[in-house]
Each structure stands twice: as C-alpha cells, then as structure tokens.
N, C-alpha and C positions, 0 to 999 in steps of 0.2 A: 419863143424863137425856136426852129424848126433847122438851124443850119448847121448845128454843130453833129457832129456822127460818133460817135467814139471808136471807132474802128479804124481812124486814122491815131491812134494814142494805146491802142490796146498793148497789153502787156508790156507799158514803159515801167519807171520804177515807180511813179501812185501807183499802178494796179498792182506790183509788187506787193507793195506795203498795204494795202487797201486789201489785198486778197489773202495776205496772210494774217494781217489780222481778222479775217470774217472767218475763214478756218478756223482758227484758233476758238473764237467765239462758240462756231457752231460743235467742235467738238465737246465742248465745255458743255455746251447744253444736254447733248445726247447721252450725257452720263446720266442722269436723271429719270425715267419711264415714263413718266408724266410729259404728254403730247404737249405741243407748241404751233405755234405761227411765224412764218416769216414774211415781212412785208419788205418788197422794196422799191420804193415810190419812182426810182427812172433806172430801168430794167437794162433798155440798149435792147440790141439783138440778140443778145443772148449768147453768141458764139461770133469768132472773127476768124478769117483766114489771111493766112501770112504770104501765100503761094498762089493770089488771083483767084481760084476755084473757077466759079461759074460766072461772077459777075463783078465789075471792076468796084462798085460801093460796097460790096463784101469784103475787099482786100484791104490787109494794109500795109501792104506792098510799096504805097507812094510816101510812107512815112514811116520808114523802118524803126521807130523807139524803142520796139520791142528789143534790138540787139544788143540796146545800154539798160534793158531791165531785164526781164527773163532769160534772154538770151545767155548772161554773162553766166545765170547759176546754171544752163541746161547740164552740163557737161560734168559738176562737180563733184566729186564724191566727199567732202568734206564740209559740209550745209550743217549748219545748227539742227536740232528738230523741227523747229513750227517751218521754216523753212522747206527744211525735207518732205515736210507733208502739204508743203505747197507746191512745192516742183513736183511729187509724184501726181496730185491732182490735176495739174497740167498735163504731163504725164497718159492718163489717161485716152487723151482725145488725141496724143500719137505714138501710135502703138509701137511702128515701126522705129521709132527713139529720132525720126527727125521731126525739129520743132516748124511747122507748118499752122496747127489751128492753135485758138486761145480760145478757153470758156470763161466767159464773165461770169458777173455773181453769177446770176439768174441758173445757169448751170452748175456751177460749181456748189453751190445751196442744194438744188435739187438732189446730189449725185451724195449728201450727206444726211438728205433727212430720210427716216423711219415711216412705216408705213402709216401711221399715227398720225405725224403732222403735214403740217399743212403750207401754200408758200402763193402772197398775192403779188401778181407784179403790177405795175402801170408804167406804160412809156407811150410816149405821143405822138412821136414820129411815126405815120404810116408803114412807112417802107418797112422801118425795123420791126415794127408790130408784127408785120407778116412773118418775116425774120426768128422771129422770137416763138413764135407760137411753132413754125418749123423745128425749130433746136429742141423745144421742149418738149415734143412731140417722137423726136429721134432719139432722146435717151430716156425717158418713159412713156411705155404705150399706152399706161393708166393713167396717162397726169391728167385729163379731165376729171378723176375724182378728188384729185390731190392740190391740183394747181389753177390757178383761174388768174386770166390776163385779163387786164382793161386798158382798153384804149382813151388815156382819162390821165390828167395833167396830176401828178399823183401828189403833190402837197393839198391838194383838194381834197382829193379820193382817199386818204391816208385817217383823216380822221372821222370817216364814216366806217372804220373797220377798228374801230380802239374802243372799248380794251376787245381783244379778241377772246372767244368763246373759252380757250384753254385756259387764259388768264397767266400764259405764257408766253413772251415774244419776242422777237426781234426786228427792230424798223431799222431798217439800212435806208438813208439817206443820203442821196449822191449825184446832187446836179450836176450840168456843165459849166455852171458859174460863170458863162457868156454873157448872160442878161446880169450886171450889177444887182438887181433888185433881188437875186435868188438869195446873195448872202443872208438881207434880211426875211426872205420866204422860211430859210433855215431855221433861224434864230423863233421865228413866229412857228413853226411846225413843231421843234422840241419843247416849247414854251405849252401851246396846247394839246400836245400828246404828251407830258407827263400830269397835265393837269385832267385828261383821261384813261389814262394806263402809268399809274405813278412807280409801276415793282417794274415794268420794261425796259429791257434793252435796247438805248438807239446807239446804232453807227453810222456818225456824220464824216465821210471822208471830204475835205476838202484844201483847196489849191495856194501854195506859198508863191505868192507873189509881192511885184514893189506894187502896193494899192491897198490904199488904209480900209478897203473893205476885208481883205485878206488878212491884215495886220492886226485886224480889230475880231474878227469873228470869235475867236477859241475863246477871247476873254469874257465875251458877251455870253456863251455857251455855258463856261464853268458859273456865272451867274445863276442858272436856271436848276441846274443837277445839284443836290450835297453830295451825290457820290459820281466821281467822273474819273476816266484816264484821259488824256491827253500827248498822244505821241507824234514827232514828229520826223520826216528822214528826209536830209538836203543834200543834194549829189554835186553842187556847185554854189558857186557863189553868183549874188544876185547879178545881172546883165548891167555895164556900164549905162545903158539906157533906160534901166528899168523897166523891159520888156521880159517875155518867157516865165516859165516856172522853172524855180529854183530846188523846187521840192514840193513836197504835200505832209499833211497831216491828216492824222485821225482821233477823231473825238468822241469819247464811249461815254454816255451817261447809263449808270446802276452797270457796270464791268464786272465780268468775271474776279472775284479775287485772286485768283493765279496768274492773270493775265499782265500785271505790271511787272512782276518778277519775269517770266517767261520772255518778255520783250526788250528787256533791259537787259537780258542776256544773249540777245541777237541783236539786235541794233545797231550795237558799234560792230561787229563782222559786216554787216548789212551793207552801212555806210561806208565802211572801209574799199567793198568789193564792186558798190555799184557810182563808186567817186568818179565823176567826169574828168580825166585829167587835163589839166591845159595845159599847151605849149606853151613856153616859157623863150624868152628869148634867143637867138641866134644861136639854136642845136645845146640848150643847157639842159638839165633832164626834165621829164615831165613831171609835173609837181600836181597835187592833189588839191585844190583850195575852195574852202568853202563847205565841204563836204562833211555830215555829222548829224547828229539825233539828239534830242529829247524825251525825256518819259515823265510825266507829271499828275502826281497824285490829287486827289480834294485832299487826303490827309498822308502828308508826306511818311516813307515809313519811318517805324521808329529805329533809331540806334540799335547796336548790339551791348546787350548790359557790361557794364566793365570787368572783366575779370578781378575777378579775389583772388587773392594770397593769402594760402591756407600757411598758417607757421605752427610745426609738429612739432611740440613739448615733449621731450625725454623725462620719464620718471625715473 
C-alpha cells in the first residue's frame, strides 16, 4: 500500500518516543570505535515541514500532531536528558528556535553517525524516495559514500544486507501498520533477522491500538529475542469506538543495558507532559485519563539487597 504518508503524523508523540529512544540507541553505540550499520527498512522522506514550504505533500500543516508531541517539549527548559538530547536534535534543522521542520530517523541517524559507519534506507513510495535522497543529500554532501537508498519494499530488502560487514548493527523497523498483514511481516522480519544477525540491534516501533493485531504483537516479539526492552507511552485512553491511536510502543531486541534504567526515569515526566486532557463535564476541570507507560525487561531487574543491621559490641 502506497497511501499512507508520514508527514501527516510527523513529530506527534510515536515519533517522540520512537525518536528518543533511536538517540538514545545511537548514542550508546558511538561509544564504542568499532564502525556499525544502520538499516531502516521504511525510511519516509526523510525530513517534513510544519509551515507548507514548497509543496502542499511536504506539509503537515493539514494535521497538526505535532503540537500534542514536540510541540509541547519545544519551549521547556526542564526536559530529562535523553529528552534534552532529542529536542536539541530537532533542534537542529531550526536554527532560528521556531519549530517549522521535523527530521525523521533517516536524518536524525545520519546527523549521529561517524565517519566509519554506514546507514541503508528503503522506502517505496516514489514521491518520498525522491524526497529522501533530497534531505540526505542537504545535510551530507558525502552521503553517497556513506549512505545508499533503495527504492525496494524493505522487509524484503532488509535481509539481503544481514549480518552486515561490521557485524555491528542497528535495524530500525517501522511500518505504517495500514496493511494488517505488516504486523505479521514484523513478527517474520525479527524472526529471520536474528536468525541472520543474532548480536543485532532491532527497533520495532509500533502502533497501540483497539485491534488484536496491535494487542498481540509485543508478545509475539518477546517470543523471538532472550534479551528485549519493551516500552510503552499512552497519552489517552482507548476511543469509545475503538478507533485512533491511543499511544505506541517500542520494542528493542539485544538493548543497550543502560537503556531500561535511562527510560524509566523519563517516561512517567514523559507521559505526565504529553497526557491528552479531556473535558470533563459541564466546566469541571480538565482531567488527564488514560495516560501512562511501561518498561519491560526479558529479565526483570533484580531488588535492592536488604539492608543489614550492623550491632556494635562494647568491649
């Protein structure tokens, strides 16, 4: 399917959560000297504008989300760190400090790797191809050494690049979850991509909905990984009709180990700041409901060991 755009959804709060944790990720990596890859099988355009620019499928303008996700941290000076270091990444692409563009991964990846590694995308939509190679073209003039686009259905394309040469990686995994069938494309892409690349990193971001595909996926996921995070952030509560997204989640097989502590200490500010409020009846106050996160380990931590009671013997 060819219909769905992400530029009308850009910087709501998935790509919040979605983009902070792939910072997060990629900083964790760069600690290391040892070159890597990044793969990320539905790329988008690569950059969105919030203010029209040149052409009206560049904007997204006719779906403002952004103003209940980014929007609400532009302004804050009281941001956790991973946070922090997702809003300055944003950041970036407006210099002037008003929030106008968004960089998806595909940029916000690029603007963190080393000259070492390396970063494939695939996305299928024409339009945005063209799109994409434009943006990545604008913030590296070298990226043809570094970067290489395909025009190519990338749960395909994804496992003719594993394990990649470094035998370091990251797969970022992230359809539109339009076609019902991608849930299970998911489930099959992490299943033979760690049965080709078993020490890699994937990040499968995807969509909390009423739809026992969405209900079902993360459990199916932690089936496949022994070592996974599992986070999730909900801004409201599910739709009387069972329609919209109520939130999204993110599912890491082989995570950073700093990365569950890290996230569990932003989360609930997270969830607190980006709560949808709803009206409540006849002028009572606006109430917050529904709204809240999860963090979940393969191996839950352990306790804190019990304190002793040291008892000092007078001689």
């Amino acid at each position: 399917m060819l219909s769905y755009r992400h530029v009308f959804h850009a910087g709501n709060h998935a790509d919040v959560l979605k983009h902070t944790v792939l910072l997060a990720v990629l900083d964790y990596f760069n600690q290391k000297d040892k070159p890597y890859w990044v793969i990320d099988t539905h790329a988008g355009a690569g950059g969105y504008r919030f203010d029209g620019g040149r052409a009206k499928t560049h904007a997204a303008q006719h779906s403002p989300e952004y103003a209940d996700g980014i929007g609400r941290l532009w302004a804050r000076n009281d941001l956790p760190p991973l946070l922090a270091a997702y809003v300055a990444a944003v950041r970036h692409d407006n210099p002037d400090g008003q929030l106008r563009r968004y960089p998806g991964s595909p940029l916000l990846t690029l603007r963190q790797l080393r000259p070492q590694d390396r970063l494939r995308l695939f996305e299928l939509h024409p339009a945005d191809v063209r799109l994409l190679g434009e943006a990545v073209a604008a913030v590296a003039p070298d990226a043809i050494k570094r970067v290489a686009i395909r025009q190519e259905d990338g749960f395909t394309g994804l496992q003719t690049l594993l394990p990649p040469p470094s035998r370091r990686g990251l797969i970022v995994i992230d359809p539109a979850y339009e076609d019902k069938r991608d849930y299970a494309r998911v489930v099959t892409a992490l299943k033979e991509g760690l049965a080709r690349f078993a020490t890699g990193t994937y990040l499968i971001w995807y969509p909390l909905l009423q739809k026992n595909e969405s209900i079902l996926l993360a459990g199916r996921l932690k089936k496949l990984a022994p070592d996974w995070l599992n986070v999730t952030l909900t801004v409201q509560e599910p739709g009387a009709d069972g329609l919209g997204m109520h939130g999204s989640g993110v599912f890491i097989a082989n995570p950073p180990w700093t990365l569950a502590k890290e996230l569990r200490e932003t989360l609930p500010w997270l969830a607190d700041v980006l709560a949808i409020e709803k009206d409540a009846a006849r002028g009572t106050p606006h109430t917050k409901v529904g709204a809240g996160w999860t963090a979940e380990t393969a191996t839950p931590p352990l306790p804190a060991p019990p304190r002793r009671e040291v008892t000092r013997v007078r001689r």
